[in-house]
PQR file of N, CA, C, O and H, with PARSE charges and radii, in Angstrom:
ATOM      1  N   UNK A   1      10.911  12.268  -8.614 -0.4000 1.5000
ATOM      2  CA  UNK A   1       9.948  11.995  -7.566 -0.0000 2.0000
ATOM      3  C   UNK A   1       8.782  11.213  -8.171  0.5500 1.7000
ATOM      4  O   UNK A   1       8.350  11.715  -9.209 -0.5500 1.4000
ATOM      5  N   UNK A   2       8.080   9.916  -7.689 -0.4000 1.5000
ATOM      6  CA  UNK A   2       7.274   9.486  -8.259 -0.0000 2.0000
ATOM      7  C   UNK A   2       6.097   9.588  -7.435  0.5500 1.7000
ATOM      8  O   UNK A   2       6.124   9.336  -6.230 -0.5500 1.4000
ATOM      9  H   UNK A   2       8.431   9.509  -6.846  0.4000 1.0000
ATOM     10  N   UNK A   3       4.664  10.094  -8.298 -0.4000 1.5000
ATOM     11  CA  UNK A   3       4.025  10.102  -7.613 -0.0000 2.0000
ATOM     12  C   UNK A   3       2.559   8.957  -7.738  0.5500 1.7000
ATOM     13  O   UNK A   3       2.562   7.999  -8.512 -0.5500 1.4000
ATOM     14  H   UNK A   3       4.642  10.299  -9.276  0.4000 1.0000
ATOM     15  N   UNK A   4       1.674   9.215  -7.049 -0.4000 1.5000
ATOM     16  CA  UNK A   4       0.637   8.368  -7.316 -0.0000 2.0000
ATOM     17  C   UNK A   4      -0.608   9.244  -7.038  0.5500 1.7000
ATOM     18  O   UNK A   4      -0.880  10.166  -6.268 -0.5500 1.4000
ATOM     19  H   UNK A   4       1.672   9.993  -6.421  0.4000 1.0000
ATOM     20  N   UNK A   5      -1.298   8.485  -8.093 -0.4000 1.5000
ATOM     21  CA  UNK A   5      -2.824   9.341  -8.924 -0.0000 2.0000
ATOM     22  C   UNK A   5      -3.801   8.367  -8.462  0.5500 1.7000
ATOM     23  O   UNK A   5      -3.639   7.148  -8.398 -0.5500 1.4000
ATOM     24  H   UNK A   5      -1.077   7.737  -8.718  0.4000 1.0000
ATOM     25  N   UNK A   6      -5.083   9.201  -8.069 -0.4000 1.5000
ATOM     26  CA  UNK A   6      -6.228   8.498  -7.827 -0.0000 2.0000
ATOM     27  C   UNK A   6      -7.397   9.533  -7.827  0.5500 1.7000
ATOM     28  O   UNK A   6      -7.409  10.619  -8.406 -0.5500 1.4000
ATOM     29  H   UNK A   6      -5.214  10.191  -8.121  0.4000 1.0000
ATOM     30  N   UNK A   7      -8.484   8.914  -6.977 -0.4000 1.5000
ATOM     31  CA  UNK A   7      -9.804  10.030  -6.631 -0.0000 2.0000
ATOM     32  C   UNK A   7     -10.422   9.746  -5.641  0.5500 1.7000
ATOM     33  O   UNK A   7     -10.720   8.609  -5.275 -0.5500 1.4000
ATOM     34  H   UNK A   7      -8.474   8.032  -6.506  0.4000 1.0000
ATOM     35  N   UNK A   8     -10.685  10.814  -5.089 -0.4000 1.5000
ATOM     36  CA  UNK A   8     -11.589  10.937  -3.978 -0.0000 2.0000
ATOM     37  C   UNK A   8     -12.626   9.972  -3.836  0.5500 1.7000
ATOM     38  O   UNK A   8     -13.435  10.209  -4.733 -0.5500 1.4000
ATOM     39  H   UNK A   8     -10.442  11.737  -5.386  0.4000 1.0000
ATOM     40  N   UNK A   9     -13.136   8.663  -2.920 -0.4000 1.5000
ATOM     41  CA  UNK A   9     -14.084   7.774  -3.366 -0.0000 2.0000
ATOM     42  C   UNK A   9     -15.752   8.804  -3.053  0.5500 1.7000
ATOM     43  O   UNK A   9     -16.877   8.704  -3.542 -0.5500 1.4000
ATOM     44  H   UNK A   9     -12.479   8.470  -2.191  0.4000 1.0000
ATOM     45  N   UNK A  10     -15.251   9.582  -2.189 -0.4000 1.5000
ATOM     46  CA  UNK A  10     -16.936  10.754  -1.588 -0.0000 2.0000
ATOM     47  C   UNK A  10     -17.094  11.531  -2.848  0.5500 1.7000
ATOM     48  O   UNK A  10     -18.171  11.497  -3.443 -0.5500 1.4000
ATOM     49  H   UNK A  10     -14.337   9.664  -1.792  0.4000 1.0000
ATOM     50  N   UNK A  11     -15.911  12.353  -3.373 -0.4000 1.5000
ATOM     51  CA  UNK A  11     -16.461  13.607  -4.523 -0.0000 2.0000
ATOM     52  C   UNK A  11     -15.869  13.282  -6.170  0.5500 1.7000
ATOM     53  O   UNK A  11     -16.196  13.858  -7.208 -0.5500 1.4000
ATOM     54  H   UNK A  11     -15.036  12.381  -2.890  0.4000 1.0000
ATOM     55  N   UNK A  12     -15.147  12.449  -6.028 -0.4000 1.5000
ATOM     56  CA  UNK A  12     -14.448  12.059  -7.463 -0.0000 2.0000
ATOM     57  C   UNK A  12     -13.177  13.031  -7.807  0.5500 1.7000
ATOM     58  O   UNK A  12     -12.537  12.893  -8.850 -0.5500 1.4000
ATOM     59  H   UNK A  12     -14.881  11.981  -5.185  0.4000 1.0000
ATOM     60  N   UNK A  13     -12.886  13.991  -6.865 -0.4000 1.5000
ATOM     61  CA  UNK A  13     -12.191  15.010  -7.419 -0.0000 2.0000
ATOM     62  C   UNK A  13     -10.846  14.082  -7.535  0.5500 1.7000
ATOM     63  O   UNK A  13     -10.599  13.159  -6.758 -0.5500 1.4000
ATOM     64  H   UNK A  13     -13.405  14.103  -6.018  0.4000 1.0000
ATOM     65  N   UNK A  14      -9.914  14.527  -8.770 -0.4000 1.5000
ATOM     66  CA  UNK A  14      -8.803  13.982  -9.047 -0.0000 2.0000
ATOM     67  C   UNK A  14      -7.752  14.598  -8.228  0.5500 1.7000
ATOM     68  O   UNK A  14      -7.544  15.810  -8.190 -0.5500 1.4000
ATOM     69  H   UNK A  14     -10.114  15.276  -9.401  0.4000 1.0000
ATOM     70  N   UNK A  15      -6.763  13.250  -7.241 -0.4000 1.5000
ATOM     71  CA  UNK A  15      -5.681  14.218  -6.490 -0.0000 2.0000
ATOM     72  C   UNK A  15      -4.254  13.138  -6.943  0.5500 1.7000
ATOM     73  O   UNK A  15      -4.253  12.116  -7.629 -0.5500 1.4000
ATOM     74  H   UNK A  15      -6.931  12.265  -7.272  0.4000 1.0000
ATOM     75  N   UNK A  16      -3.273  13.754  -6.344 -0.4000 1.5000
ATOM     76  CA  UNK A  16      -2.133  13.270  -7.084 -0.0000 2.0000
ATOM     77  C   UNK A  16      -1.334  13.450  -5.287  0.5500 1.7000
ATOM     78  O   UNK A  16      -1.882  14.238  -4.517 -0.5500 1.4000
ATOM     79  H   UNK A  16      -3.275  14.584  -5.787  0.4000 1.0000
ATOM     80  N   UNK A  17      -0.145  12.708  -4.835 -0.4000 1.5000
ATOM     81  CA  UNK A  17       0.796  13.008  -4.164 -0.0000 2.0000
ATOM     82  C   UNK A  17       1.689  12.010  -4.188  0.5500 1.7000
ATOM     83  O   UNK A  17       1.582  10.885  -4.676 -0.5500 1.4000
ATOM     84  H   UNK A  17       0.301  12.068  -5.461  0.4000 1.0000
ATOM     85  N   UNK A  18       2.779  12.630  -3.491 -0.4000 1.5000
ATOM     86  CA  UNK A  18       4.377  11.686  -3.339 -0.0000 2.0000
ATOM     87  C   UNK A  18       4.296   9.844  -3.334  0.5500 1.7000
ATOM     88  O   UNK A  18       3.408   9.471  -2.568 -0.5500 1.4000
ATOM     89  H   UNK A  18       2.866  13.544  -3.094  0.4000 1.0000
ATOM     90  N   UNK A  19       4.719   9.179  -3.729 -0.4000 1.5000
ATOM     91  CA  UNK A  19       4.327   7.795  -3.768 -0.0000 2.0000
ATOM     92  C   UNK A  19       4.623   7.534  -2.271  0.5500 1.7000
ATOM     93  O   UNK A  19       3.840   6.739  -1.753 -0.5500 1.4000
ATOM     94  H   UNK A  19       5.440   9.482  -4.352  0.4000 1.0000
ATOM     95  N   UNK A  20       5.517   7.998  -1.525 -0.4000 1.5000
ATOM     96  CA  UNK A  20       5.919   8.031   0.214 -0.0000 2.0000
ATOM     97  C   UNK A  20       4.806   8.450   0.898  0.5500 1.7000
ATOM     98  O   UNK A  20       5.039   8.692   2.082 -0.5500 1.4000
ATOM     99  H   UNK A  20       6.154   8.645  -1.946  0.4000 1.0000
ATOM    100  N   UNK A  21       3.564   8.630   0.509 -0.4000 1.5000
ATOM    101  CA  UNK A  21       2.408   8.999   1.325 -0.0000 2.0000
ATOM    102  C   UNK A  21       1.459   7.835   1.060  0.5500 1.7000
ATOM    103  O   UNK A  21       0.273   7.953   1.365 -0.5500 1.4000
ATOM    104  H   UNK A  21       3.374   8.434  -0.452  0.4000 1.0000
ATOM    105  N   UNK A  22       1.997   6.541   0.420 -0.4000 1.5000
ATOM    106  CA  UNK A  22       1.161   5.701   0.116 -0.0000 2.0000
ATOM    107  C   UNK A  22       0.670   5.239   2.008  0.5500 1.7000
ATOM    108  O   UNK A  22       1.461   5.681   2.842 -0.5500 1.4000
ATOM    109  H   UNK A  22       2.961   6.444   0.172  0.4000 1.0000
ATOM    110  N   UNK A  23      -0.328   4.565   2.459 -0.4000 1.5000
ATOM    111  CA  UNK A  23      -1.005   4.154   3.157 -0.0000 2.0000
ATOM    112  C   UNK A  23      -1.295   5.333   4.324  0.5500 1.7000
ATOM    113  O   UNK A  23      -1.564   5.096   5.501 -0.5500 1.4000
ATOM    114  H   UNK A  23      -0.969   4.206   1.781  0.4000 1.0000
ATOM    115  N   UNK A  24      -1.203   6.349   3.850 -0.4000 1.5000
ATOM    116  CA  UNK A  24      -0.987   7.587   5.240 -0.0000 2.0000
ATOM    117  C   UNK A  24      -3.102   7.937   4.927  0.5500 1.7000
ATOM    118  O   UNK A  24      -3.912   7.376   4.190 -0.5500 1.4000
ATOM    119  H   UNK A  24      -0.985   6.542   2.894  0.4000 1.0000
ATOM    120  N   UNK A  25      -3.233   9.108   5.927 -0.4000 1.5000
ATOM    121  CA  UNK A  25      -4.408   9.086   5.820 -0.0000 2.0000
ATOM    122  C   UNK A  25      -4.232  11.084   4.984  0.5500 1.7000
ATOM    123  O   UNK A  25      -3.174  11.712   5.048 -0.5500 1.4000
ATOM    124  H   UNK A  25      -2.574   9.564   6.525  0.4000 1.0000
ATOM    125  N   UNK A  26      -5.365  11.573   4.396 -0.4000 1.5000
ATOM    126  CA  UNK A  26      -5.118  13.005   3.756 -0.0000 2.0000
ATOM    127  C   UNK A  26      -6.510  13.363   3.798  0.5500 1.7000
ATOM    128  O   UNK A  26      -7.386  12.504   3.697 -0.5500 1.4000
ATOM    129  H   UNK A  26      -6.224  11.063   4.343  0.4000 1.0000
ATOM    130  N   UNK A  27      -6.895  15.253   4.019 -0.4000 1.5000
ATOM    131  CA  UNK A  27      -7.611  15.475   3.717 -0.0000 2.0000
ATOM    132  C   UNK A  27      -7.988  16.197   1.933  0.5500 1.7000
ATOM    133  O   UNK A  27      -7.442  17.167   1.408 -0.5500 1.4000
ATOM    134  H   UNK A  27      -6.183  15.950   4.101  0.4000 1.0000
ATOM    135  N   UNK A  28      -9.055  15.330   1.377 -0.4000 1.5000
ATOM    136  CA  UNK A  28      -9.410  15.918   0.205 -0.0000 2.0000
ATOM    137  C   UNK A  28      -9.751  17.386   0.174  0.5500 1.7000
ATOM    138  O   UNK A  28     -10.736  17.890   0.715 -0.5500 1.4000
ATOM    139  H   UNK A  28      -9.499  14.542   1.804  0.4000 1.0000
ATOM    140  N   UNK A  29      -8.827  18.014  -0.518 -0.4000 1.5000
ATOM    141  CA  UNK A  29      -8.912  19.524  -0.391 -0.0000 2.0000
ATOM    142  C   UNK A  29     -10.257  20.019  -1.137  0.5500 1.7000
ATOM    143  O   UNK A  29     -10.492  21.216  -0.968 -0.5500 1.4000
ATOM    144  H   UNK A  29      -8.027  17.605  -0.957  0.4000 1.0000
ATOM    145  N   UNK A  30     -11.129  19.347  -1.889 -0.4000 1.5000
ATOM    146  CA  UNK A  30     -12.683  19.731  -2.362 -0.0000 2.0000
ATOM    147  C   UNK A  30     -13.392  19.835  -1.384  0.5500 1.7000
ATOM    148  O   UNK A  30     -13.803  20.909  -0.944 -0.5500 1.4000
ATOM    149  H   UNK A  30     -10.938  18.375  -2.026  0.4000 1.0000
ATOM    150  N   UNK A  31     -13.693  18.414  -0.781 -0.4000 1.5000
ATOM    151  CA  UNK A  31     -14.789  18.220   0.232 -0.0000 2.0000
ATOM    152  C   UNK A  31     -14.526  17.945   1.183  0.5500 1.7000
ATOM    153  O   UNK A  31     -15.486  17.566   1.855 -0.5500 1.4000
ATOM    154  H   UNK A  31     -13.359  17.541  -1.138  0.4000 1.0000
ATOM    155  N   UNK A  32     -13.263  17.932   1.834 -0.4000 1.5000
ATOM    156  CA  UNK A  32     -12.737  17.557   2.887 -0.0000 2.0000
ATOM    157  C   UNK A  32     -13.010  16.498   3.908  0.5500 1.7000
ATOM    158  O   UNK A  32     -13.239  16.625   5.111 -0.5500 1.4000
ATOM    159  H   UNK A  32     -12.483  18.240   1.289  0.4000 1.0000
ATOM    160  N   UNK A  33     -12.908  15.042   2.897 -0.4000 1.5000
ATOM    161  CA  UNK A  33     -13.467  13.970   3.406 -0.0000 2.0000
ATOM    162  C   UNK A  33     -11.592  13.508   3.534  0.5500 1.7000
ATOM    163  O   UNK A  33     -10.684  13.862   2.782 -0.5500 1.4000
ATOM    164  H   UNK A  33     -12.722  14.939   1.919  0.4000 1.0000
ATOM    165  N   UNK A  34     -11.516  12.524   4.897 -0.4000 1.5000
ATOM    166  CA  UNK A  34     -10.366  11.935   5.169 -0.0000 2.0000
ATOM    167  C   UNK A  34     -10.373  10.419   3.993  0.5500 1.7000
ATOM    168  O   UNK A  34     -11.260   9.629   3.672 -0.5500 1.4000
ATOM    169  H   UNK A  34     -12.254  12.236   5.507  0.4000 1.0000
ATOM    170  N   UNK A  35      -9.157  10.536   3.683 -0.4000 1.5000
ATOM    171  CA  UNK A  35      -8.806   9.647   2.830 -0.0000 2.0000
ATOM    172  C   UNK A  35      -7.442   8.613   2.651  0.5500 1.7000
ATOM    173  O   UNK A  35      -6.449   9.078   2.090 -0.5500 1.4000
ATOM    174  H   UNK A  35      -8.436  11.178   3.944  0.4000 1.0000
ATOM    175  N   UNK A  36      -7.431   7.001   3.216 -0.4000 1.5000
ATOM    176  CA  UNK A  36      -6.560   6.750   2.720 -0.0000 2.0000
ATOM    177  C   UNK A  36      -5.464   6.594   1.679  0.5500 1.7000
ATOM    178  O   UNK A  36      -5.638   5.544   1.061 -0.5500 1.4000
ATOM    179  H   UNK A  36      -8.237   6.624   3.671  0.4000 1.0000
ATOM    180  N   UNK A  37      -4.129   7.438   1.164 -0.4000 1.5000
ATOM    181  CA  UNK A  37      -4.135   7.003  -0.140 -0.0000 2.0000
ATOM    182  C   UNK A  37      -3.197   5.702   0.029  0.5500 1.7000
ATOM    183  O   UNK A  37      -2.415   5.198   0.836 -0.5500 1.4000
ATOM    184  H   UNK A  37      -3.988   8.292   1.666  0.4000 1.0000
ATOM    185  N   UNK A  38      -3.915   5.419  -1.570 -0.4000 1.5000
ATOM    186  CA  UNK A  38      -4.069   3.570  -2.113 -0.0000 2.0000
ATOM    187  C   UNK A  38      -2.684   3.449  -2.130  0.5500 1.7000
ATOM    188  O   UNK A  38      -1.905   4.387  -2.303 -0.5500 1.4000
ATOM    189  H   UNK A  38      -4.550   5.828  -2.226  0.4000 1.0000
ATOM    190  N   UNK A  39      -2.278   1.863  -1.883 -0.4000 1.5000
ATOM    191  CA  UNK A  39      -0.781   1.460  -2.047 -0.0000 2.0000
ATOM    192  C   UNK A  39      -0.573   1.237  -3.307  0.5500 1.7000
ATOM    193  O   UNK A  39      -1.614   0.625  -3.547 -0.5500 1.4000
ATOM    194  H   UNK A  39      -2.911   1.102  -1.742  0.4000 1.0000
ATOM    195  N   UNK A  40       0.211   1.283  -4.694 -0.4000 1.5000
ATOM    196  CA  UNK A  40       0.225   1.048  -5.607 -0.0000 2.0000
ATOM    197  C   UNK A  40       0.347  -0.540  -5.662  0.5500 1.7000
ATOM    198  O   UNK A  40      -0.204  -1.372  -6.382 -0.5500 1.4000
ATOM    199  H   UNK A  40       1.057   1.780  -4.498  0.4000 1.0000
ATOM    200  N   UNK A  41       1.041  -0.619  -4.890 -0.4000 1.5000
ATOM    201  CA  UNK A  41       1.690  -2.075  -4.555 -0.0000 2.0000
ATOM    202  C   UNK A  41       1.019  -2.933  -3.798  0.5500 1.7000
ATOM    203  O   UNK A  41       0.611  -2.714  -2.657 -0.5500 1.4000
ATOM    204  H   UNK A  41       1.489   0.057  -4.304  0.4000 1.0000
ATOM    205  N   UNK A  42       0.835  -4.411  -4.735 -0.4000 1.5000
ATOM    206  CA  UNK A  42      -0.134  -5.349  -3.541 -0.0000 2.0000
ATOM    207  C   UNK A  42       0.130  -6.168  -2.266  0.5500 1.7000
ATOM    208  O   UNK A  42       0.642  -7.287  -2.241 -0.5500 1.4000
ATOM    209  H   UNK A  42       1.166  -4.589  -5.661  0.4000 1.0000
ATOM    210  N   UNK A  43      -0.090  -5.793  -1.718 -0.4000 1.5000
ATOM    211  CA  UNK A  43       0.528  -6.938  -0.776 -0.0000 2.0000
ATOM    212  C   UNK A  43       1.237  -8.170  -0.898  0.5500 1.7000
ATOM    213  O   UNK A  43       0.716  -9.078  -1.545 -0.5500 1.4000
ATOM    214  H   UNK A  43      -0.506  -4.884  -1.738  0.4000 1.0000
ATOM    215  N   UNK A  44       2.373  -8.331  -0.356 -0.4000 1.5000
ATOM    216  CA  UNK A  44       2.746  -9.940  -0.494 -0.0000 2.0000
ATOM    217  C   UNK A  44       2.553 -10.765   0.214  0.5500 1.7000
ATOM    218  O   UNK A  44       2.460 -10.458   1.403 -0.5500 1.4000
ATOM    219  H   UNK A  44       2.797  -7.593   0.170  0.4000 1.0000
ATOM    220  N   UNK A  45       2.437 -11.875  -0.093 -0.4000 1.5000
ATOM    221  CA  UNK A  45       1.547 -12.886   0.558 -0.0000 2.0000
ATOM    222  C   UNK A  45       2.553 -13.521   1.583  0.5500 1.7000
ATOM    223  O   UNK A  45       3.735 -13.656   1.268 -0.5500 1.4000
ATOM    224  H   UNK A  45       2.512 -12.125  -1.058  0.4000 1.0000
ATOM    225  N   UNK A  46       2.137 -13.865   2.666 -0.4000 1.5000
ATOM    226  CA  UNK A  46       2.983 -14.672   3.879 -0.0000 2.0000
ATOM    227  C   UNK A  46       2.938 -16.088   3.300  0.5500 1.7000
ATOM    228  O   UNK A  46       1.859 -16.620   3.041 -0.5500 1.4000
ATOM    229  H   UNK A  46       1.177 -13.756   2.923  0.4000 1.0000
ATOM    230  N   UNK A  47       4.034 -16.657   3.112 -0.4000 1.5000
ATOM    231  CA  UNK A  47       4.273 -17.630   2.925 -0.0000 2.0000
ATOM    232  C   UNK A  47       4.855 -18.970   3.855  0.5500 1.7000
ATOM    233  O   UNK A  47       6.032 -19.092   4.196 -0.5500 1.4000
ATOM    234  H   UNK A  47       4.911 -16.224   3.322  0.4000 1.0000
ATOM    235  N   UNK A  48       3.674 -20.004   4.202 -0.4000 1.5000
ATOM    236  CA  UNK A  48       4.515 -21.047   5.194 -0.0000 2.0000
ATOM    237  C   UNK A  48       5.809 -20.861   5.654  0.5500 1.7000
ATOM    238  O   UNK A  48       6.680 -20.727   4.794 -0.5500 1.4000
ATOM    239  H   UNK A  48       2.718 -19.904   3.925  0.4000 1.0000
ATOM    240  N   UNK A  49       6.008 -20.838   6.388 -0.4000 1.5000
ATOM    241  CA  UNK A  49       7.819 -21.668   6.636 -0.0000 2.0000
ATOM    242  C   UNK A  49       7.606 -23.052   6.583  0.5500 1.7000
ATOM    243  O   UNK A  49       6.629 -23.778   6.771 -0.5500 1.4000
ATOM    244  H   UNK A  49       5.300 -20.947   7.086  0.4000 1.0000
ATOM    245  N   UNK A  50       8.875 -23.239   6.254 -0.4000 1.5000
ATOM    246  CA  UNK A  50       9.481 -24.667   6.241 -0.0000 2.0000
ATOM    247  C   UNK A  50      10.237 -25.199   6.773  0.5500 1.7000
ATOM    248  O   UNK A  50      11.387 -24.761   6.803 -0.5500 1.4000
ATOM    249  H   UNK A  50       9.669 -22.650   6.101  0.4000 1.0000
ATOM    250  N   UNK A  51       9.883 -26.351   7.402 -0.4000 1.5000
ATOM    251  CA  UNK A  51      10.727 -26.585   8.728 -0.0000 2.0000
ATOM    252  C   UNK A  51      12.295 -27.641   8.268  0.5500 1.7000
ATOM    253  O   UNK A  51      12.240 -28.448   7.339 -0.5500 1.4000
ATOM    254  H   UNK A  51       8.948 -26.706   7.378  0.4000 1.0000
ATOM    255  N   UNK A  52      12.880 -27.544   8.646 -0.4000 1.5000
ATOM    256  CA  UNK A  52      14.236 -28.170   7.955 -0.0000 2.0000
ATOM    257  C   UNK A  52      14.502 -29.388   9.613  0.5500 1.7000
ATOM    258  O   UNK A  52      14.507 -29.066  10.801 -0.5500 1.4000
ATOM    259  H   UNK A  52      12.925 -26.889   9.400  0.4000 1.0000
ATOM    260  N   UNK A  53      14.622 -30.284   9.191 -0.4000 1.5000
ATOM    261  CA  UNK A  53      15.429 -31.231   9.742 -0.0000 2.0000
ATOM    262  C   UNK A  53      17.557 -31.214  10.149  0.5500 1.7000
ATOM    263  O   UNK A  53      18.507 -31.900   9.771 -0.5500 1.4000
ATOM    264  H   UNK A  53      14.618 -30.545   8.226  0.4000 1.0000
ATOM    265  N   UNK A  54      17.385 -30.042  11.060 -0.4000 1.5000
ATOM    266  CA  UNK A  54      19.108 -29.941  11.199 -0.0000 2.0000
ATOM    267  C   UNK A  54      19.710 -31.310  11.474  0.5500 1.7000
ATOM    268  O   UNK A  54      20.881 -31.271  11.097 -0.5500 1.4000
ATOM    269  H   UNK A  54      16.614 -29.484  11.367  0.4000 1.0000
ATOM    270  N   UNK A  55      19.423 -32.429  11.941 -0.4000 1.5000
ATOM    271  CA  UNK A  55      20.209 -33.334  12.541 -0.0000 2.0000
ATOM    272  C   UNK A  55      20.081 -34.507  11.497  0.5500 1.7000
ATOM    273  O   UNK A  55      20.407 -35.673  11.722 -0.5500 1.4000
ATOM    274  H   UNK A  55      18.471 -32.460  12.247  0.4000 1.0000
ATOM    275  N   UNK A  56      19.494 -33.961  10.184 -0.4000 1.5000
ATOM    276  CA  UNK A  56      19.530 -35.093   8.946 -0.0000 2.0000
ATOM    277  C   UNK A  56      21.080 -34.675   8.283  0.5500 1.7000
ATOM    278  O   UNK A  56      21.628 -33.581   8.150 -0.5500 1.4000
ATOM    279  H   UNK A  56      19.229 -33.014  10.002  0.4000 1.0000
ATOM    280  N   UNK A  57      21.438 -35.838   7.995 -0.4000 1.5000
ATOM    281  CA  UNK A  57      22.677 -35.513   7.365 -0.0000 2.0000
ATOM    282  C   UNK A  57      22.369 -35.900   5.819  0.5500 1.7000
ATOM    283  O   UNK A  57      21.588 -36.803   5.516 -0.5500 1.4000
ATOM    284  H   UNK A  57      20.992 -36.727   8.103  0.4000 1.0000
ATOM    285  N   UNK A  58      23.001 -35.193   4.977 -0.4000 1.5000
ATOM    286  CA  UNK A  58      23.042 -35.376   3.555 -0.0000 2.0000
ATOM    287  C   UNK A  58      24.029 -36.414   2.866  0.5500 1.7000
ATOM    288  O   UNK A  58      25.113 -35.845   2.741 -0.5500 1.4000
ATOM    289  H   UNK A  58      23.635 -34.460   5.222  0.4000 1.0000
ATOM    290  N   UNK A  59      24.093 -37.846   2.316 -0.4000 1.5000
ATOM    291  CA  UNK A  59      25.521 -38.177   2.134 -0.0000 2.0000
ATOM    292  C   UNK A  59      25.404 -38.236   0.142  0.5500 1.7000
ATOM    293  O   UNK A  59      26.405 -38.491  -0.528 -0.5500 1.4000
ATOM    294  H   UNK A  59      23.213 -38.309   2.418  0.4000 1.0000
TER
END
């Protein structure tokens, strides 16, 4: 099971859970401030499309 580590940004307290709870919201069991936990993973970027010419032929 992999998990992911961070801290509370209100109390600093150190919390840990399932990496499958990445973007969910949790309450910090110290101070009981709601907390997103962090995605480990960065976003990927949307990339243009590219438009293709179907009726070009290749010779």
């Amino acid at each position: 099971m992999q998990e992911i580590r961070f801290v509370c940004p209100k109390c600093g307290q150190k919390l840990e859970c399932e990496l499958k709870m990445a973007g969910q919201k949790i309450q910090c069991p110290a101070c009981k401030n709601s907390i997103n936990v962090p995605n480990p993973y960065p976003p990927t970027a949307k990339l243009p499309r590219v438009r293709s010419n179907s009726a070009e032929q290749i010779e």
